[in-house]
C-alpha positions, 0 to 999 in steps of 0.5 A, a space after each residue: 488468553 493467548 499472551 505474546 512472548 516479548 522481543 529482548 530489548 534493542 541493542 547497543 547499536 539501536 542506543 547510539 543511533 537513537 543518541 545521534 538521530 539529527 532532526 534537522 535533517 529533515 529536509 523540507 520539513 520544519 520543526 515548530 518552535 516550542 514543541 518538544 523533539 520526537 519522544 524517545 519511545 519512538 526515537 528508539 523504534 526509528 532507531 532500532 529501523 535505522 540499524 536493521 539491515 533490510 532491502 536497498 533497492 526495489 525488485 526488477 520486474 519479470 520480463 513478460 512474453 508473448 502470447 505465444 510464449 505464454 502458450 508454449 507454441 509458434 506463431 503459425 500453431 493451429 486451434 488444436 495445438 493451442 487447445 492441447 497446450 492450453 488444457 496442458 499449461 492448467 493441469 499443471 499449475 492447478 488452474 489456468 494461469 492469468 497469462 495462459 488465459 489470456 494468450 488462449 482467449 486472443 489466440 484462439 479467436 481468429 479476429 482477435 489474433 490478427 489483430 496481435 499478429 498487427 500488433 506484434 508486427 508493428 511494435 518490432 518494426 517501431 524497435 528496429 527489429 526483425 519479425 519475430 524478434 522481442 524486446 530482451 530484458 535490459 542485462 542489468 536488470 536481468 542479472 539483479 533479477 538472478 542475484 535474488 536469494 533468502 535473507 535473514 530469519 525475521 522470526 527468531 525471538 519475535 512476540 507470539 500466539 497461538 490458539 491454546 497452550 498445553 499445560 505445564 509446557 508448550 509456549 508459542 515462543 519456544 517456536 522462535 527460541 532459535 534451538 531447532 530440535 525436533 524432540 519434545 524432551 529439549 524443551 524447545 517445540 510449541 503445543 496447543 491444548 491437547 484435548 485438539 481442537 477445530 482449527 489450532 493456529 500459531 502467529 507471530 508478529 516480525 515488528 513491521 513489514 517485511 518482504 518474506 522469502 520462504 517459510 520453514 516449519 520444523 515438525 515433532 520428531 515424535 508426534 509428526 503425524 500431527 503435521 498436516 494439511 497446514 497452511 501459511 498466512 502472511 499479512 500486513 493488517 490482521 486486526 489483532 494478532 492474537 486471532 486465528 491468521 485465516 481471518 485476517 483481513 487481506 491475509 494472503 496464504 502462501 502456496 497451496 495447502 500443505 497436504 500430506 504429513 510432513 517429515 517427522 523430525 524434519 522440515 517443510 516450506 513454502 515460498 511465499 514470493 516476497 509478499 510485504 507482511 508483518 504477521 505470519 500465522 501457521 493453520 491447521 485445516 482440521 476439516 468437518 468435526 476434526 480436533 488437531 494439536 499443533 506442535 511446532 519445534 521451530 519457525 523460520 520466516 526468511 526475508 525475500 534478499 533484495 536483487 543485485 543494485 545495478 552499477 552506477 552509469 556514467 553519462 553518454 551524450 544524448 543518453 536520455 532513454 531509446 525512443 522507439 522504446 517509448 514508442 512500442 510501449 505506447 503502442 501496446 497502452 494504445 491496443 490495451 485501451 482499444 480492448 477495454 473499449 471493443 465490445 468483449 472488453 478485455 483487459 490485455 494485462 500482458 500488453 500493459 507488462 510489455 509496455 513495462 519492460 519496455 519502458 523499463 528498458 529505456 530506464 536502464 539506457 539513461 544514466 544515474 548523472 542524467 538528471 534531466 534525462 530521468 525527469 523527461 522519463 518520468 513525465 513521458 511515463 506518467 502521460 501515457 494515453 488514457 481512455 477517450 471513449 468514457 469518462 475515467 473512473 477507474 485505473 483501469 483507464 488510466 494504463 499509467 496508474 496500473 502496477 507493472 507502469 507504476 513501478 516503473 514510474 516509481 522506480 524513475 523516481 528512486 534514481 532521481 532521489 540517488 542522483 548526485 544532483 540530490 545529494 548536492 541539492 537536497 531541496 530543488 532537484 525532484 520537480 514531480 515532487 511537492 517539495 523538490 526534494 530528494 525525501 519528497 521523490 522518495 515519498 512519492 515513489 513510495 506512494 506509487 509502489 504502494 498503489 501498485 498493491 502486492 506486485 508492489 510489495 518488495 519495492 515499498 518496504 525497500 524504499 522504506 528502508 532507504 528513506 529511513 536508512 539512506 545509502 551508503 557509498 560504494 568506496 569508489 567515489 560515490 557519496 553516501 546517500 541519507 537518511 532521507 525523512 523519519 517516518 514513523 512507520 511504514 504506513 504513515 509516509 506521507 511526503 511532508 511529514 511533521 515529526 512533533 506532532 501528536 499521533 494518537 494515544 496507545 488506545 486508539 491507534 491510528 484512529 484518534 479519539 474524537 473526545 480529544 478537547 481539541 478535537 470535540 467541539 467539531 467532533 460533536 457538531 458532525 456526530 449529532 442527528 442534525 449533521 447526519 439530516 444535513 448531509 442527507 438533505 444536501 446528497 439529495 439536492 445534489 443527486 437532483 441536481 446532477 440529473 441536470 448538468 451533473 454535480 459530482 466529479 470523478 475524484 482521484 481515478 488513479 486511485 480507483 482498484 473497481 467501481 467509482 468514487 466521484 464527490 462533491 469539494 465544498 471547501 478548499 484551501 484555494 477557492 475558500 467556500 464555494 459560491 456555487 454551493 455555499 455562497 450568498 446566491 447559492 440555489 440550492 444553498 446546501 445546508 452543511 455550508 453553514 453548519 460548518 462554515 467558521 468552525 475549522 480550525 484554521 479557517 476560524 483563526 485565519 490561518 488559511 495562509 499558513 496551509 502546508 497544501 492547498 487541501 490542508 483544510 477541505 470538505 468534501 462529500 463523497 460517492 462510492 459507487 454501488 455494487 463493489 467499489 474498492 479504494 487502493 491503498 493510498 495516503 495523505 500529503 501531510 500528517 498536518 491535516 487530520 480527516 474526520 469521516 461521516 457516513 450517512 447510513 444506509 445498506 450495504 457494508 462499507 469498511 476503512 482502513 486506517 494504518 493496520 486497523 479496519 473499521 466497519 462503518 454504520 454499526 451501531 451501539 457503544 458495545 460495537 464502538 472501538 476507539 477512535 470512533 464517535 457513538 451515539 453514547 458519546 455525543 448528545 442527539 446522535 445519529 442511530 447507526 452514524 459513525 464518525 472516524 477520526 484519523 491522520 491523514 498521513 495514514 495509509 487507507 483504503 476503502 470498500 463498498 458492496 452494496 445495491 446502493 451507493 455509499 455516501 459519506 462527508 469529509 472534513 479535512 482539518 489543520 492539526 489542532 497542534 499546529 494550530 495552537 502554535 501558529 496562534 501562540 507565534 502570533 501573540 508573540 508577533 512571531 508568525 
C-alpha cells in the first residue's frame, strides 16, 4: 500500500504560539463554563497556522474590457474582420475563450451590437467621460495587481504517495527531500515499480489549502525520456490522497498536458493561477496498453505571492465612493439581466465583471477610516437589481451572488473588519455581520469569497490566514490587527464558532457517528422504514398540494450554481411547529410532524430561548430540481447546530460533501457504508438503500444532483448534544 512519508515535527516557534493562544479573545463567542479548553493536538495544528507565513490581503480583480478589446479590433470593424480576429483569437489559445466568444456572439449580430454600442455609450456618458473613453483600473489596485509574484516551496518535507514504489529504492518522499539532483546515484529521485504501469501518479498533501503559483517537476538525468505526456492535478477534496489525482473529485488540472519529453536532468513547470488546493498529484498519461515508470528528482509547489496591500487612505470629506460609478455598475447588472431575459438568454459575463471594476473602483475611493462610507457600499453592493421577470432560483438571477460582485462585496467587508472602528470596537462596528464584530465581518467575507468558487480561491485562503493570524502594524502608526477567531480548519469557519465542542472522531471526519449515544436515539428514529414512509407520504401531500396555491419555496437562490432547490420549513426556532403543517387544524397534518415533534434536543428540554440563531434547531424538507442541480460551497452559521440528512430514495445520483469528504447518497449495503453514515445493518427496521448523514453544520458542503427526477430529502437541524448537556447542567445548578 502506498504509505506517506511524515512532516518533521512543528517547531519551537508552533510551541510558544501554542503556549500563548488566549482563548478569551474570542470576541462574540463564549466559552461554556465546565468544559475543557481546545485540546493541545489542535491547539498545536492552530498554532502551527498561526506561525505560517501566507497571503494577507485578497487578490485584485483583473480589469475587464470591452467586447471590442476582447476581439482585438475597433468599434466601426466590419463582420469579416471580426470573423478573421475571432478564428485568430481560437487558434491561439487552443479553443475560443469565454471572452472572445462572447464579444463575437454580440458583435456579430447587428441587433445585438446596437444594443451594446447604447449600452457602452450610455455607461460613459453616466461616468463623465467621453465616447469611447473606459472606466481605468483604480492605481492602487493596479500596482498590487503587478506586485504579484512566486512565494515559498509548500511542498518540501510534506506527507507523499504514489502509485507503486521501486524495490530497494525510490520512495515518494525523496521527491520533496529538498536535494535537486537529477541523478539517480544521490539517492535522492522517486520511482514506481519498474515493470511500468498504465497510468503511475506521485501526490502530495501541502497540510491545508493554499493558493499555488507554479509547479516545477525536476526530471532524471538518466532516464529523462520517461518524462512525458505529464500532467498536474491540484485539488482541495480528493477523497483519499493515496488515489490516483485524475480521480479526485473536483480536481483541477493545471495548464495543458505536458507533451513532448521533458529536459533530461532539467525542469519543466506549469502555472497553475493561484487555485486553493491541499493536493497536488502529478500523472503520467500512459495512452491505450501503455506501461510508464515515473521518476521525479524533485517537486516544487510554489505558493501564488499574495499582490501589494494597498496604503491606508485617510479620510476625504464626503469621500463615500463615486456615484456615477455605482451608476454605470448597475447599468451593465440591468443589460445582464435584460439578456438573460430576451429570448436567446444569454449570460453577458463580461458586463457582470465591468460592474465589478467598476464597483471596485468606487471601493478603492472610500477610505479605510470611513466607516460609515464602507458599510453604505456594502449595502448598495449587495442590493443590486435582481431579475423581475421569473421567480428567482438561482445566482444567476441574483448579479450580486455571481463571483466577480462577491469579491467585491467581500473585499468591502475585509476593510470593515481592518478599520480602526474594529479594532477599538471588536463587538458592534460590522452591522452586516450576525454578530457586529470584526470576526463575524471576516466570517462573512470569507463566506462570500468561498461562494464565488475558484475565482474566489486566493482570497479565501487569504482571509484565513488573517483571521487566524491577524495584521500586523505598519510601524507608522497603524495598530496590529487580531487574530481575530480560531477556526479549526479551513473548511469549518462558521462566523459563531464554538471552540470546546466535539467535532467528531478520527474515524469518521467531518461526519459524525449517528451511533453516538447522544446522538442515536434520534438517529435511529429517522434511519428506520417508518421514517423513510413518512417522508414519502408527506413529499406526496406537498407535491399535491403545491398544484394548488404552491407549497415549496426557493430556499437560499444565492446559493444556487444551476438548477433549483426550493423546501418545505416545519420547524424553526422562531415560529415553533408550523400551524399550517403541524398544527391541531392541520389539513393535511403531515405525518413527520408528530414523529418528530418532542424529540430535538433543545426543544425537548426547552431550551429554545438559548438558540445561538433562529434556525439552531429547524426541520425542513428539501427539493433539487431535476436534470442537474448543483449547490455552491457554503456553511452553517454556528458549529452549535448539527444536521442530520435523509434522502428519500430514488433515481439519479446525488452526492454531499461535507469538509473534504464526498458521500453518494442512496447506496446501499453496510459493505458500501462509510463512517459517519446510518445502514440498514445498523438501525432495526431500516430503509433498503436510505442514507442518514450526520455532520456539523459549520462544515463547508455542497450538493449535486442529475437525475430525470427530482431529489428530496429531509433536514433535521439539532442544538449540539454538548451544549445541551451543559445548559441543562447550568439549570440544575440554577446557573442558566
Amino acid at each position: 500500500q502506498p504509505r506517506p512519508h511524515r512532516a518533521p515535527a512543528a517547531s519551537s516557534d508552533a510551541r510558544a504560539a501554542c503556549r500563548g493562544i488566549g482563548w478569551s479573545a474570542m470576541g462574540p463567542v463564549c466559552r461554556f463554563g465546565g468544559a475543557a479548553p481546545l485540546s493541545w493536538a489542535l491547539c498545536w495544528v492552530s498554532a502551527a497556522l498561526l506561525v505560517a507565513p501566507g497571503h494577507r490581503t485578497a487578490s485584485a480583480e483583473a480589469s475587464a474590457g470591452s467586447y471590442y478589446e476582447a476581439l482585438g479590433v475597433a468599434p466601426g470593424a466590419g463582420a469579416g474582420e471580426l470573423q478573421a480576429a475571432f478564428e485568430a483569437r481560437s487558434s491561439a489559445s487552443g479553443g475560443a475563450p469565454v471572452a472572445a466568444r462572447e464579444a463575437f456572439d454580440a458583435l456579430s449580430h447587428s441587433g445585438k451590437r446596437r444594443r451594446y454600442d447604447a449600452l457602452e455609450a450610455d455607461v460613459q456618458q453616466r461616468l463623465g467621460r467621453g465616447p469611447g473613453g473606459r472606466a481605468a483600473a483604480a492605481p492602487a489596485a493596479a500596482a498590487a495587481a503587478a506586485a504579484g509574484g512566486a512565494g515559498k516551496n509548500l511542498a518540501r518535507g510534506r506527507p507523499t504517495w504514489q502509485s507503486s514504489t521501486r524495490q530497494g529504492g525510490g520512495e515518494p518522499e525523496r521527491a520533496v527531500d529538498g536535494v535537486a539532483d537529477p541523478q539517480w546515484a544521490s539517492g535522492s529521485c522517486s520511482h514506481t515499480d519498474p515493470a511500468g504501469e498504465a497510468s503511475p501518479w506521485w501526490s502530495v498533501d501541502l497540510g491545508f489549502p493554499k493558493a499555488i503559483g507554479k509547479v516545477r517537476l525536476l526530471n532524471r538525468l538518466e532516464a529523462g525520456e520517461r518524462l512525458r505526456r505529464w500532467r498536474i492535478f491540484a485539488g482541495t477534496s480528493p477523497g483519499g490522497a493515496h488515489t490516483d489525482p485524475s480521480k479526485w473529485r473536483g480536481a483541477a488540472p493545471c495548464g495543458l498536458e505536458g507533451v513532448g519529453l521533458a529536459p533530461a536532468g532539467g525542469w519543466v513547470e506549469v502555472d497553475c493561477g493561484g487555485v486553493l488546493a491541499q493536493h497536488i498529484g502529478v500523472v503520467l498519461n500512459g495512452g491505450p496498453g501503455g506501461r510508464e515508470i515515473l521518476t521525479l528528482c524533485e517537486v516544487e509547489v510554489l505558493e501564488q505571492a499574495p499582490p501589494a496591500r494597498r496604503p491606508l487612505q485617510p479620510a476625504a470629506p464626503g469621500a463615500t465612493g463615486d456615484a456615477g460609478l455605482f451608476s454605470a455598475a448597475k447599468r451593465y447588472v440591468e443589460e445582464y439581466l435584460h439578456n438573460m431575459g430576451a429570448p436567446w438568454k444569454e449570460r453577458r459575463l463580461l458586463y457582470l465583471q465591468r460592474a465589478a471594476d467598476l464597483l471596485g473602483e468606487a471601493l478603492d475611493g472610500i477610505a479605510d477610516d470611513d466607516v460609515a462610507g464602507l458599510e453604505r457600499f456594502y449595502k448598495e453592493a449587495s442590493d443590486l437589481p435582481v431579475s423581475m421577470t421569473a421567480r428567482a432560483r438561482s445566482s444567476a438571477t441574483i448579479p450580486s451572488a455571481t463571483p466577480p460582485l462577491l469579491l467585491v462585496r467581500s473585499r468591502a467587508l475585509e476593510r470593515l473588519a481592518l478599520s480602526e472602528a474594529c479594532v477599538k470596537d471588536a463587538t458592534g462596528c460590522c452591522p452586516p455581520a450576525l454578530t457586529r464584530s470584526a470576526a463575524g465581518c471576516l466570517a462573512t467575507a470569507l463566506a462570500l469569497a468561498k461562494l464565488a468558487g475558484p475565482a474566489g480561491a486566493r482570497a479565501a485562503g487569504a482571509l484565513f490566514e488573517t483571521a487566524l493570524e491577524g495584521r500586523p502594524g505598519d510601524g507608522r502608526g497603524v495598530a496590529p490587527r487580531g487574530p481575530f477567531i480560531f477556526w479549526p480548519a479551513f473548511r469549518q469557519t462558521c462566523e459563531l464558532y464554538v471552540p470546546d465542542l466535539g467535532r467528531g472522531s478520527t474515524t469518521s471526519g467531518p461526519f459524525l457517528d449517528p451511533n453516538d449515544p447522544a446522538l442515536q436515539p434520534l438517529a435511529s428514529t429517522l434511519a428506520g422504514a417508518p421514517a423513510v414512509a413518512a417522508l414519502r407520504a408527506d413529499v406526496e401531500m406537498l407535491e399535491q398540494q403545491r398544484r394548488g396555491d404552491g407549497v415549496f419555496e426557493p430556499a437560499y437562490p444565492a446559493l444556487v450554481e444551476e438548477g433549483g432547490w426550493d423546501r418545505v420549513v416545519l420547524y424553526d426556532g422562531v415560529r415553533g411547529w408550523d400551524p399550517r403543517w403541524c398544527g391541531p387544524e392541520a389539513a393535511p397534518r403531515l405525518q413527520l410532524c408528530d414523529m418528530l415533534s418532542g424529540k430535538l434536543p433543545g426543544e425537548a428540554s426547552l431550551l429554545q430561548k438559548y438558540y445561538l440563531l433562529d434556525n439552531n434547531e429547524e426541520v425542513s424538507i428539501s427539493r433539487l430540481a431535476a436534470q442537474r442541480t448543483a449547490l455552491r460551497p457554503h456553511s452553517g452559521g454556528t458549529n452549535a447546530r448539527l444536521n442530520m440528512d435523509l434522502a428519500l430514495p430514488g433515481s439519479g445520483r446525488t452526492s454531499l460533501r461535507v469538509g473534504g469528504q464526498w458521500r453518494s447518497f442512496g447506496s446501499s449495503g453496510p459493505s458500501a457504508a462509510p463512517a459517519g453514515t446510518l445502514r440498514p445493518s445498523a438501525a432495526p427496521s431500516a430503509a433498503p438503500g436510505a442514507s442518514l448523514f450526520v455532520y456539523d453544520a459549520c462544515q463547508d458542503r455542497e450538493v449535486t444532483h442529475e437525475g430525470d427526477g427530482p431529489f428530496y430529502f429531509l433536514q433535521v437541524g439539532v442544538m449540539h448534544p454538548d451544549l445541551v448537556i451543559d445548559l441543562m447542567t447550568r439549570r440544575s445548578r440554577d446557573e442558566l
